[in-house]
C-alpha positions in Angstrom: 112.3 144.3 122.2 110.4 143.8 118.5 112.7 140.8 118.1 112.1 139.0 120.7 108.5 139.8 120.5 107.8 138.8 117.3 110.4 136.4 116.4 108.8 133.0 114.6 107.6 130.4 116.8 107.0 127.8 114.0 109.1 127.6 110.9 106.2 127.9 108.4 106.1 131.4 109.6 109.8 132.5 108.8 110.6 134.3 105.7 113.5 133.8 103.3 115.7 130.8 102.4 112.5 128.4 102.1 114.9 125.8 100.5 117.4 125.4 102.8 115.0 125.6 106.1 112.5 122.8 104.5 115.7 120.7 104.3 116.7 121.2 108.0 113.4 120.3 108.8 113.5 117.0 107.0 117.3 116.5 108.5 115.7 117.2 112.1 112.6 115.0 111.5 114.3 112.2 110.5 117.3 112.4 112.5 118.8 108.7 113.7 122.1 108.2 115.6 124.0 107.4 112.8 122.8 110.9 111.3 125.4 113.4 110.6 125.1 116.9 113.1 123.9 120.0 111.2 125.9 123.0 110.2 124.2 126.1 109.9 126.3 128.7 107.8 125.7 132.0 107.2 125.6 135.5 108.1 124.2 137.2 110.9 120.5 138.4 111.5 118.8 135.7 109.0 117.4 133.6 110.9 119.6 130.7 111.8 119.3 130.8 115.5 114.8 131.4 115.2 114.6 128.5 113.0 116.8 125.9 115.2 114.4 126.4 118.0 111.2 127.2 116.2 111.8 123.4 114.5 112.9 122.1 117.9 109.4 123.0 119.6 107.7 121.9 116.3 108.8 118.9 116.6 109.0 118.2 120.5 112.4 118.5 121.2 114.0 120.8 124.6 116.9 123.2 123.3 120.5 123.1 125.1 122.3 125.6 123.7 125.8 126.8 124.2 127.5 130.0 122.9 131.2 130.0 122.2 132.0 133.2 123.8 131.2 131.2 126.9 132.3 127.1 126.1 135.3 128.1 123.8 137.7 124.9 125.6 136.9 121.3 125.8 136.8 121.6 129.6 134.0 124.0 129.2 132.0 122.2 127.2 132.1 119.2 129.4 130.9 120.5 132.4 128.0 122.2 130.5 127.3 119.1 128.5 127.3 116.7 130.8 124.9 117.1 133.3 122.0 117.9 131.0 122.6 114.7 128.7 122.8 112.3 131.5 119.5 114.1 132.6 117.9 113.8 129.1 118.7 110.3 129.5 117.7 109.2 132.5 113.8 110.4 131.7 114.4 109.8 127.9 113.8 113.6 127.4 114.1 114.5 123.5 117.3 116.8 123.5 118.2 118.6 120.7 122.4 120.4 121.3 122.7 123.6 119.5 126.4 125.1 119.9 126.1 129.2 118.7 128.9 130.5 117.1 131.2 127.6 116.5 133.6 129.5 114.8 134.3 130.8 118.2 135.6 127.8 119.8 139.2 127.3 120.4 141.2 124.9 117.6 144.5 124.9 118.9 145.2 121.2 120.7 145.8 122.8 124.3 142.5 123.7 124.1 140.6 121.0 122.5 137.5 122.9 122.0 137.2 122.1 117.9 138.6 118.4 118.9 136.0 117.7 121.7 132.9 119.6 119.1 134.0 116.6 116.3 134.3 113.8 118.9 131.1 114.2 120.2 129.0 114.6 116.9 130.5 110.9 116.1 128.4 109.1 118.9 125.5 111.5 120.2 122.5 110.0 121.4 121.3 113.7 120.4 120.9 115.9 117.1 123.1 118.3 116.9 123.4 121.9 115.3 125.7 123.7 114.7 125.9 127.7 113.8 128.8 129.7 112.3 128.9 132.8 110.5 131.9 132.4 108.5 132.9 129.2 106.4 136.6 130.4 105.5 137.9 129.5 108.6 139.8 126.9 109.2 138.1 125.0 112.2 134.9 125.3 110.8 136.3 123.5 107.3 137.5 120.5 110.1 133.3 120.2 110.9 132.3 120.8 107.3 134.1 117.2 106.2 131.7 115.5 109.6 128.5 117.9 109.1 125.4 118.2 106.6 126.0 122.0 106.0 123.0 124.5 104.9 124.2 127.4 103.6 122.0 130.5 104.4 121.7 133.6 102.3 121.1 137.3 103.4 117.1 138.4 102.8 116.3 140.3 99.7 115.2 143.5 100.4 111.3 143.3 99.4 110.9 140.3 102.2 112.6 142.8 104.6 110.4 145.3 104.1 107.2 143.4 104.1 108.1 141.6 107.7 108.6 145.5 109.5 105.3 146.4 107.9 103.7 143.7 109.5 105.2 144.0 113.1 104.4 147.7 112.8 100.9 146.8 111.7 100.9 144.2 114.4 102.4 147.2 117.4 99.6 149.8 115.7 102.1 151.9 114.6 103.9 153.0 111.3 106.7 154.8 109.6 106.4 156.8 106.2 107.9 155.4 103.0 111.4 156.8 102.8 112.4 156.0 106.5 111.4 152.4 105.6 113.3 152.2 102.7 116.3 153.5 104.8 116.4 151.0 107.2 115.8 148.2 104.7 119.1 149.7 102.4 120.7 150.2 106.1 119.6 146.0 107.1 122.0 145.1 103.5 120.0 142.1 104.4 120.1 141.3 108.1 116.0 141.3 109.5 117.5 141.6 113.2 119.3 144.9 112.3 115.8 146.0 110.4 113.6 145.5 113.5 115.4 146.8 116.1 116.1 150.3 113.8 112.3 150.2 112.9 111.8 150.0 117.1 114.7 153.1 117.5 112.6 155.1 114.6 109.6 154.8 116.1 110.3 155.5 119.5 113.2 158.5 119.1 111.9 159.8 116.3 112.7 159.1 112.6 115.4 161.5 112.1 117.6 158.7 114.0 117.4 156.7 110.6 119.1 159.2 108.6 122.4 158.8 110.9 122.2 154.9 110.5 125.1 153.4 108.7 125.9 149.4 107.7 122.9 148.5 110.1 124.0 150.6 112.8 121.3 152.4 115.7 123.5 154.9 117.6 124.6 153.8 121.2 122.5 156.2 123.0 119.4 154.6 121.6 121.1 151.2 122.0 122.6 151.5 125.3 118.8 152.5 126.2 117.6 149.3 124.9 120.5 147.2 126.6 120.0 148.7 130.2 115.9 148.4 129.9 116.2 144.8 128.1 114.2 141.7 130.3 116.4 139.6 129.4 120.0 138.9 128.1 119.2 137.8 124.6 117.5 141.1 123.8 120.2 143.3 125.4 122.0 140.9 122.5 120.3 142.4 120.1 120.5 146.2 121.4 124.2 145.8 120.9 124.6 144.0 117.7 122.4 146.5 116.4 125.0 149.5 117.6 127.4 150.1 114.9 129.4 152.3 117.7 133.4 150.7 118.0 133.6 148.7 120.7 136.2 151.3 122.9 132.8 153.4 122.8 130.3 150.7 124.0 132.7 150.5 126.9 133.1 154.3 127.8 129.3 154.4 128.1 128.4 151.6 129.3 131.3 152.1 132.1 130.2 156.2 132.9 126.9 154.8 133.4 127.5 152.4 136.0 129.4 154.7 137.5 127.1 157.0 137.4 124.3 155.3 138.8 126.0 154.7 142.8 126.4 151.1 142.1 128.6 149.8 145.0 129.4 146.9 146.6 129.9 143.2 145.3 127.4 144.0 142.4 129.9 147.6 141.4 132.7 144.4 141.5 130.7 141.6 139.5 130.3 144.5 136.8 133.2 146.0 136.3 135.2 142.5 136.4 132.3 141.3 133.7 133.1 144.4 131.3 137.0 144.3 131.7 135.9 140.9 129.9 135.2 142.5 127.0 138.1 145.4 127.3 140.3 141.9 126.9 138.8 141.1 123.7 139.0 144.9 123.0 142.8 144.2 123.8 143.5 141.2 122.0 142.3 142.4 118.7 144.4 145.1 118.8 147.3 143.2 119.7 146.8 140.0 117.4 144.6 142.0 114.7 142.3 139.2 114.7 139.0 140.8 114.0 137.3 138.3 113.8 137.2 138.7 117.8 134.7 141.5 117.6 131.5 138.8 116.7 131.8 137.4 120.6 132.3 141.4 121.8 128.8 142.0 122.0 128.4 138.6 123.4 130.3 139.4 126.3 128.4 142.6 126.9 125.0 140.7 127.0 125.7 137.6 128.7 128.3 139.0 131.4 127.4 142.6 131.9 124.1 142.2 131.7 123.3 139.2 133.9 125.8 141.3 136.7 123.8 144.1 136.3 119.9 142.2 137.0 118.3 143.5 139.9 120.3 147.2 140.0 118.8 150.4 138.8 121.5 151.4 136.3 120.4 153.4 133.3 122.1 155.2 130.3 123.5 158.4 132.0 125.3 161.3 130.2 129.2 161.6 130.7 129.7 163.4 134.1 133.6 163.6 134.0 135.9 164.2 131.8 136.6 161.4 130.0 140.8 161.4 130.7 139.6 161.2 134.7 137.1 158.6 133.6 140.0 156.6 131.5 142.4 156.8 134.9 139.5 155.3 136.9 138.9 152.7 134.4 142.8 151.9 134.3 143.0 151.5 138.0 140.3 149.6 138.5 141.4 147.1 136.0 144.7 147.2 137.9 143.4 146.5 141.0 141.6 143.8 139.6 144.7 141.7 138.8 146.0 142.1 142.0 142.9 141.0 143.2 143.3 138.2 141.3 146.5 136.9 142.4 145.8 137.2 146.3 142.7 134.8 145.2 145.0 132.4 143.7 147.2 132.3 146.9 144.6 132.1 149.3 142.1 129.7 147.2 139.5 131.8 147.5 136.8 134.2 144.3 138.5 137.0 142.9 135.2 139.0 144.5 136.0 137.8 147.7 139.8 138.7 147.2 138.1 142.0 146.3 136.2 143.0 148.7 137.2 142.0 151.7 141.3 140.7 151.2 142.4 143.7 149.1 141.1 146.3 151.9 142.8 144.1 154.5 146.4 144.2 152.8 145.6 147.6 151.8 145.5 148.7 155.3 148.5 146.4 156.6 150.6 148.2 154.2 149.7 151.5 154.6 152.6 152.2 157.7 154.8 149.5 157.1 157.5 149.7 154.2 158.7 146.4 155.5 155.1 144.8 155.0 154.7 146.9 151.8 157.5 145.2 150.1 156.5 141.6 151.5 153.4 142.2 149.4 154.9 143.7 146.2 157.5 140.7 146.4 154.6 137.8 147.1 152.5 139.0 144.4 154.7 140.0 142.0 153.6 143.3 141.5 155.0 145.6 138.6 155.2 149.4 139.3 151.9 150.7 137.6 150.1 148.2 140.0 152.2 149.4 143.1 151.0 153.2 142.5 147.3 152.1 142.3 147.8 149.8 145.6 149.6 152.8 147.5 146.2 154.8 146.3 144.0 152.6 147.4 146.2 152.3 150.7 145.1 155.1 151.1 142.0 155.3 150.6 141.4 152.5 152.6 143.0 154.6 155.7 140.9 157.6 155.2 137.8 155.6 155.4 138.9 153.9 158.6 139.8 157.3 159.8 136.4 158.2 159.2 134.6 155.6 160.9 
């Protein structure tokens, strides 16, 4: 994808908020250990992730970063901290910590995440950055008091406009006058959102601008760009640049897997990664905390995507109906918590519970009521999960039937 083409490698070559990233660049240079971390605020698509590791090779440091969607707990953030910082220090390697998305780690004390973030920064060996979207929110006003903040601003339009023109002079292509000025109205500010509609336009045709709204590309175009992505930061950037609601990302994300003969432990490993981000889905809708929906897309690129390398699954039309599609979706989310619970009993992966457990109890079941309700009782089954397991009872029967 454009962005990860032909995103900055040295911050003399970024464009907008010159103030604020000469200052980071000072903070970074002369950094010492009794240096306050760095807390980059502002909103999304602006730079604030290019410029952290364009001034980290600039000035010969190695990035670990961490995204909040996946180290939201103190625990978490342990075991990914600590191995790399003991290595750092035992070859004196120059580590720079960036945590993503910090307004994504847990606050509440059972979960320590915000706690463990502010007791670190007080003794690091190491500079560290920080990266939140929001500043109204009550954990990141705990690591404002302890941080050097720089406040980032969206990108006025003209600077918008110039950077597409050069990446489309740069790929030999362009687009006329009007669709530009579309998609730079459409980016309200956001570069990322402005490249990858620029790389939709080109490629399916400019008529797809017209249809954009609040930075959006349409999720056929972006689910295209997600499923062909080489790597899971740009299938990142397909899906924040989707303006489709998240139920819908889902749907067509799930018919195509479905769709492409995916089976096995990989069919498992994706549909447990995307239920992931039903949960989220879920929670929002429970807790109306919207704020959820910035680690969505997350989910999709880090989970899905790295479940899906290596299988041939592409953006397919909708074969089904879409109520037999929602039943298979239901049920397979049902038979992953049962899964779940016979892992937790038998200390073993919900995959392996999956694959090779649920098919066994499955089968024991099938012609014993005694045995049945031994297994309902044990796991604590409710009665929309014992319908699915007496389906996939089965299920399981006819295939041994057939063999």
């Amino acid at each position: 994808m454009w962005v990860e083409k032909h995103r900055p490698r040295n911050p003399n070559t970024m464009i907008g908020n010159e103030e604020v990233r000469l200052a980071f660049l000072k903070w970074l240079k002369n950094w010492g250990k009794k240096s306050k971390p760095a807390l980059l605020l502002g909103p999304p698509g602006i730079g604030k992730t290019t410029l952290v590791h364009a001034a980290a090779d600039t000035l010969g440091y190695s990035v670990l970063e961490l995204n909040a969607s996946d180290v939201r707990t103190k625990t978490k953030l342990e075991e990914r901290l600590a191995p790399s910082m003991l290595h750092s220090s035992l070859i004196e390697e120059k580590l720079l910590i960036f945590l993503d998305e910090v307004d994504g780690i847990y606050g509440r004390q059972d979960k320590g995440g915000v706690e463990f973030v502010q007791d670190l920064v007080k003794g690091s060996r190491h500079p560290i950055v920080m990266a939140a979207n929001v500043e109204d929110d009550k954990k990141i006003q705990k690591l404002v008091k302890s941080a050097q903040v720089f406040k980032f601003q969206r990108l006025p339009p003209k600077l918008i406009e110039m950077a597409v023109k050069n990446i489309l002079h740069r790929e030999g292509l362009s687009l006329d006058q009007e669709t530009l000025e579309k998609i730079v109205r459409s980016a309200k500010g956001d570069i990322r959102a402005a490249v990858n509609s620029a790389q939709v336009a080109v490629g399916a045709g400019e008529d797809v601008v017209t249809d954009m709204r609040d930075t959006s590309i349409g999720v056929v175009d972006a689910l295209k760009l997600f499923f062909n992505a080489s790597s899971s930061r740009e299938a990142l950037m397909a899906m924040r640049g989707c303006g489709a609601q998240p139920r819908d990302k889902i749907r067509a994300i799930f018919q195509s897997i479905m769709a492409s003969g995916l089976q096995g432990e990989k069919l498992v490993k994706a549909l447990e990664a995307l239920s992931k981000a039903d949960e989220i889905v879920e929670e929002i809708g429970e807790t109306q905390n919207y704020r959820l929906l910035r680690y969505f897309d997350t989910i999709l690129a880090t989970k899905v995507f790295e479940a899906l390398k290596g299988s041939d699954v592409h953006y397919k039309e909708e074969s089904l109906p879409w109520p037999l599609q929602i039943r298979i979706w239901n049920e397979g989310k049902l038979l992953g918590e049962i899964s779940q619970r016979l892992a937790a009993q038998h200390h073993t992966s919900s995959k392996q519970a999956a694959l090779i457990y649920l098919p066994y109890v499955a089968l024991l079941s099938k012609n014993s009521k005694s045995r049945e309700d031994v297994v309902i009782a044990r796991l604590r089954l409710d009665e929309s999960q014992v319908k699915v397991l007496r389906k996939e009872e089965l299920r399981v029967s006819q295939e041994v039937y057939k063999r």
